[in-house]
LOBAFI-368547 format. One record per residue: x, y, z of N, C-alpha, C in turn. Coordinates in steps of 0.1 Angstrom, whole numbers, padded with zeros to 4 digits, always signed. Layout:
XYZXYZXYZ/...
//
This chain:
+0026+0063+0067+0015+0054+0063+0003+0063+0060/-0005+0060+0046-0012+0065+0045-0028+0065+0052/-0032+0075+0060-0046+0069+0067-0053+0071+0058/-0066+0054+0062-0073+0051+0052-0083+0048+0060/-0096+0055+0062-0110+0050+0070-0111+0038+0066/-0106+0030+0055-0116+0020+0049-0106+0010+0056/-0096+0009+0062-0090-0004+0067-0089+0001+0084/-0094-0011+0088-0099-0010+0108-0089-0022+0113/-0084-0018+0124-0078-0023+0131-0090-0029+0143/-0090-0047+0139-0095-0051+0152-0090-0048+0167/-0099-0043+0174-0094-0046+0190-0085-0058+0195/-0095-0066+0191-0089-0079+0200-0081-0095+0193/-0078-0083+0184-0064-0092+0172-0055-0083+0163/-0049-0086+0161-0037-0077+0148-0045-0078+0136/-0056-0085+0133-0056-0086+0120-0064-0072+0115/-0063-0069+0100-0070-0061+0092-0085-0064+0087/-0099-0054+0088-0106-0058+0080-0108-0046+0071/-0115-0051+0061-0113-0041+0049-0128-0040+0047/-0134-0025+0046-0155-0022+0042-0148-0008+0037/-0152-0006+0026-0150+0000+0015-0163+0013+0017/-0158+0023+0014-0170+0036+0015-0173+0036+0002/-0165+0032-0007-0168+0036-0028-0177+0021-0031/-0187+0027-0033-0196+0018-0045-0191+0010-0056/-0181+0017-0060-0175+0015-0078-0171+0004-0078/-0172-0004-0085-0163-0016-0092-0152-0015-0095/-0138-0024-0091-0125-0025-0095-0129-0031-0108/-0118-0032-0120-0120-0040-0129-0100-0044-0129/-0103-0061-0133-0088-0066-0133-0077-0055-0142/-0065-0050-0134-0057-0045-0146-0054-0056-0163/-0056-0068-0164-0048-0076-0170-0062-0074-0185/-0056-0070-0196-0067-0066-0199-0074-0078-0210/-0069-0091-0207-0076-0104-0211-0085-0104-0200/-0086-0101-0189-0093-0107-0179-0103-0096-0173/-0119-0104-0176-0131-0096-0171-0136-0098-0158/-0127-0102-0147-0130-0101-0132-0131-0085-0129/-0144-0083-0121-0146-0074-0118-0148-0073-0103/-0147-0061-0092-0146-0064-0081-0154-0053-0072/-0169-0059-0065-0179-0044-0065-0178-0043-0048/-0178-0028-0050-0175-0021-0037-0159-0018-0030/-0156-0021-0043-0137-0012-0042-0130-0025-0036/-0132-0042-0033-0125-0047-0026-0108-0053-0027/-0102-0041-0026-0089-0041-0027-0081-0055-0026/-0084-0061-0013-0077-0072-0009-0079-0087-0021/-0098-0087-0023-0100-0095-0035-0090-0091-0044/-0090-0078-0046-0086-0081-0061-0068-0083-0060/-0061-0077-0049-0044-0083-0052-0047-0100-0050/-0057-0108-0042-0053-0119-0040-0057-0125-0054/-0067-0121-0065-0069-0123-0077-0058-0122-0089/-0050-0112-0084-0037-0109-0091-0028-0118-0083/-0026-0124-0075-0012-0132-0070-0020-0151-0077/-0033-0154-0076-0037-0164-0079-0038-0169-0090/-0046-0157-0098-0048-0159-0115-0042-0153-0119/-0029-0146-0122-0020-0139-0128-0008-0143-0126/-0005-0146-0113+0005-0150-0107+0017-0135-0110/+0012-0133-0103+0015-0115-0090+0029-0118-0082/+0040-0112-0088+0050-0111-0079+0044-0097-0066/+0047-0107-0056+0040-0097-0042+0055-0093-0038/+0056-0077-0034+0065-0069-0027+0059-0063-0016/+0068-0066-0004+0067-0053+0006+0074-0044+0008/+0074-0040-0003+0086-0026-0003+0085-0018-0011/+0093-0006-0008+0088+0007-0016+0101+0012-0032/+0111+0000-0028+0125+0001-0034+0124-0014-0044/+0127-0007-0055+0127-0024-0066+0139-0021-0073/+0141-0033-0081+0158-0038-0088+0154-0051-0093/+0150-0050-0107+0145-0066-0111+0145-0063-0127/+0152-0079-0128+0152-0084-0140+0141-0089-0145/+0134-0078-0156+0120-0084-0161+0126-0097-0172/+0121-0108-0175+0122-0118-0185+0111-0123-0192/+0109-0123-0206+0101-0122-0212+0101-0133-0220/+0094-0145-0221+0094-0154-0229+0088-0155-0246/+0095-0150-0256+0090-0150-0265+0081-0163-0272/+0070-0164-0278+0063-0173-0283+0066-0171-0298/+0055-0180-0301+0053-0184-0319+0045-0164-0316/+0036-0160-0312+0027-0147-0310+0037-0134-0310/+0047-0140-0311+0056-0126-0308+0056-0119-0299/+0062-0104-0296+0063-0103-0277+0047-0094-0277/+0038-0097-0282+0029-0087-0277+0020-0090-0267/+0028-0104-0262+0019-0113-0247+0017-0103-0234/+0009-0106-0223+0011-0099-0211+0020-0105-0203/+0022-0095-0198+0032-0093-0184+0022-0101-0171/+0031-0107-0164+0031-0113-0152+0028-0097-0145/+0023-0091-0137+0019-0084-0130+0030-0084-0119/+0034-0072-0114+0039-0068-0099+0037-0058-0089/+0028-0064-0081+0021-0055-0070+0031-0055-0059/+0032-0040-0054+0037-0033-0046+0027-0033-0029/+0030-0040-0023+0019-0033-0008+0027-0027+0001/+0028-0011-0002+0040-0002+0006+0030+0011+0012/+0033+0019+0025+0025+0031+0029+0011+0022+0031/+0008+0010+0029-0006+0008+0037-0015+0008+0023/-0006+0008+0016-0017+0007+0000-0007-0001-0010/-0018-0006-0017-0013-0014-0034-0011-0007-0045/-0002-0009-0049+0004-0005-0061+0007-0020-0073/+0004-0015-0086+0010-0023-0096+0016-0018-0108/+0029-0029-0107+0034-0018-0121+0030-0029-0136/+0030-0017-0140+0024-0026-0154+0034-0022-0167/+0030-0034-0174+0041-0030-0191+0031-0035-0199/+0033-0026-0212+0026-0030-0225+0027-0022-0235/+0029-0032-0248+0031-0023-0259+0025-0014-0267/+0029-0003-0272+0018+0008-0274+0011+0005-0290/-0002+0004-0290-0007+0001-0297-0018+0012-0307/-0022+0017-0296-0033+0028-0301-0022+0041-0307/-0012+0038-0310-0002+0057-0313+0006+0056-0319/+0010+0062-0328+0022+0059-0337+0036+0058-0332/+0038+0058-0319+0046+0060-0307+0052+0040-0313/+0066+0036-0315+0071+0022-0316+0076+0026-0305/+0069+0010-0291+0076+0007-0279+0070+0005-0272/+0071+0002-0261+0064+0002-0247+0058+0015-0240/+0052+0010-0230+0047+0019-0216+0046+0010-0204/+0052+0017-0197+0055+0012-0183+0047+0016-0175/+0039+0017-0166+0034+0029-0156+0032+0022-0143/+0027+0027-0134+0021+0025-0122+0008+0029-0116/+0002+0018-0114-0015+0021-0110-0014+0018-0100/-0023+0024-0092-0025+0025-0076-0040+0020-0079/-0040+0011-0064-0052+0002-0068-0061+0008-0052/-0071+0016-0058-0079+0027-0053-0081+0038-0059/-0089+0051-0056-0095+0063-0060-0082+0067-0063/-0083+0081-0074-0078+0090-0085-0068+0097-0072/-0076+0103-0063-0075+0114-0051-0063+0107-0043/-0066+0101-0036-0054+0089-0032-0043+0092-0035/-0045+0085-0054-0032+0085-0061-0023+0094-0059/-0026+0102-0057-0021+0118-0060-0014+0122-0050/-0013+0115-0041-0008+0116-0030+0007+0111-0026/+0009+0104-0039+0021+0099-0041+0028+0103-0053/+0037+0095-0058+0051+0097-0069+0061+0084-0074/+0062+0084-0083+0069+0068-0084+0079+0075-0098/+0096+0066-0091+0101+0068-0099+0107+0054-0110/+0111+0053-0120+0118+0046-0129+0129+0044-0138/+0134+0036-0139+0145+0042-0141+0149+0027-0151/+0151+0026-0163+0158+0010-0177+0169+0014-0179/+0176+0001-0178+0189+0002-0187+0187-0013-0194/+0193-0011-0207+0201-0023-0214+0202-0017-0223/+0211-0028-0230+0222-0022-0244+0226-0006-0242/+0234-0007-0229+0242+0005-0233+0232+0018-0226/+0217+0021-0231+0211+0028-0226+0206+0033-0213/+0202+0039-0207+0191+0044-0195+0185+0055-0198/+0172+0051-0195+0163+0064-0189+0157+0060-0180/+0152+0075-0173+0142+0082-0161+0133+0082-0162/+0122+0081-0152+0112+0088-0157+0105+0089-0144/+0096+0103-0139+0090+0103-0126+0076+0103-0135/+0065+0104-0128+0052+0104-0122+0043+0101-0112/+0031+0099-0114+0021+0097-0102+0013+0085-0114/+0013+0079-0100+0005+0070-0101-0011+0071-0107/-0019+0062-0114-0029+0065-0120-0036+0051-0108/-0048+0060-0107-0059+0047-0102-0062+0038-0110/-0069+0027-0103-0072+0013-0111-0085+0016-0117/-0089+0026-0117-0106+0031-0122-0099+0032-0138/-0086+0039-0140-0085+0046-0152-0080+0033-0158/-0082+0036-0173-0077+0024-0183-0065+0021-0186/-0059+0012-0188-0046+0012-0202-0047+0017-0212/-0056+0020-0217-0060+0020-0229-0061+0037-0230/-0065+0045-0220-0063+0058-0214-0051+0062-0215/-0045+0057-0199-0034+0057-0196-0021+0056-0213/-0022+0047-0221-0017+0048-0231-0017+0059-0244/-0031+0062-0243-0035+0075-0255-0028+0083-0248/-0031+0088-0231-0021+0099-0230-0006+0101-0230/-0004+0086-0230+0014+0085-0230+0017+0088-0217/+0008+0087-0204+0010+0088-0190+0017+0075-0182/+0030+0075-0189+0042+0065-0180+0054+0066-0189/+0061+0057-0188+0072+0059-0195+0073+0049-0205/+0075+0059-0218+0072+0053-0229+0087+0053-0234/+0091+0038-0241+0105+0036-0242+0110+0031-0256/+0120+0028-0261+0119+0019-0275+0127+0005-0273/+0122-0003-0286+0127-0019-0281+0140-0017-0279/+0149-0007-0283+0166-0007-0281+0166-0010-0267/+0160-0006-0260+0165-0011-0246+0162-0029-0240/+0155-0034-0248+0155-0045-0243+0166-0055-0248/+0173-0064-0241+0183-0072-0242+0175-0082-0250/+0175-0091-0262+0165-0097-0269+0174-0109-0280/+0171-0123-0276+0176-0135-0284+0160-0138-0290/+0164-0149-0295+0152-0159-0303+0143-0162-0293/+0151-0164-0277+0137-0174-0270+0131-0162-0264/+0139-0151-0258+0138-0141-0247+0140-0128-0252/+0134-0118-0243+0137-0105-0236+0138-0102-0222/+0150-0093-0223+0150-0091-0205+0153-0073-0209/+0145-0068-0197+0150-0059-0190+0147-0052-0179/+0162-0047-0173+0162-0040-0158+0158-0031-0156/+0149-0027-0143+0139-0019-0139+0143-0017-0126/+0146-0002-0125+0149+0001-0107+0135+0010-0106/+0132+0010-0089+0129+0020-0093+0119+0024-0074/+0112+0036-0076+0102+0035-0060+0093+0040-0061/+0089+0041-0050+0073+0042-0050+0074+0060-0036/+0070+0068-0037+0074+0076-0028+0060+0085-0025/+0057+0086-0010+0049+0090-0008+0048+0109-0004/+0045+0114-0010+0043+0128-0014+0040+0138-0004/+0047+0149+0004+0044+0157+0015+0034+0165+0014/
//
């Protein structure tokens, strides 16, 4: 587990409280949404992602899931339901979205750690698609929730993939995503 000054164990209960040493404002990953969150409050902001997003919550550091994608009249360029990770004593979210800003056709997948740059770094997250026939890999580190998608995308910092991999009718898309979250020696 990672130690964190900013989470205290009460004396005279199990529970957590959380006082933040960063100034900075969180801003929502979901990039329709201008909730903003001042003085780093972690906990606000996953309970903001499970309430107004509706946030598949994990306690675990091991995933295996069928993403499903409901196609509209808008075509797939909707957002993703969010999935936050709370493993090692920190938040994680993985995120999907189509690449827009690059001549790159396809997605990006990545993983934001929801806290400081420095932190992040501290860990490693692996992934891993298959459908139609395909798979790929892909390692990195996690990017903080300070840095953008929009960033995060220009650099191509996650795993950038093409629609062949998604399984894909008239109503839907699906595809499988393994993958972990690994904390760095």
């Amino acid at each position: 587990m990672v130690e964190d000054p900013s989470l205290n164990r009460s004396s005279s209960s199990h529970a957590l409280t959380f006082t933040s040493p960063y100034q900075c404002p969180y801003d929502c990953p979901n990039e329709d949404c201008e909730s903003t969150f001042d003085g780093g409050n972690i906990p606000e902001l996953v309970t903001h992602l499970e309430d107004c997003h509706y946030a598949r919550m994990n306690d675990r550091f091991k995933f295996n899931n069928l993403y499903v994608h409901e196609l509209s009249n808008k075509g797939n360029s909707e957002a993703w339901d969010p999935e936050v990770f709370n493993c090692y004593g920190c938040y994680f979210c993985l995120h999907f979205q189509p690449l827009t800003s690059c001549d790159a056709l396809g997605d990006i997948m990545f993983l934001w750690f929801l806290g400081e740059d420095e932190e992040a770094k501290k860990f490693s997250y692996r992934l891993e698609i298959s459908g139609n026939g395909r798979t790929l890999t892909y390692k990195g580190v996690p990017r903080s929730i300070h840095i953008s998608s929009e960033e995060i995308c220009d650099d191509l910092d996650g795993m950038v993939f093409s629609p062949f991999f998604w399984e894909e009718n008239e109503k839907e898309r699906k595809l499988r995503v393994k993958g972990c979250i690994c904390l760095e020696p």
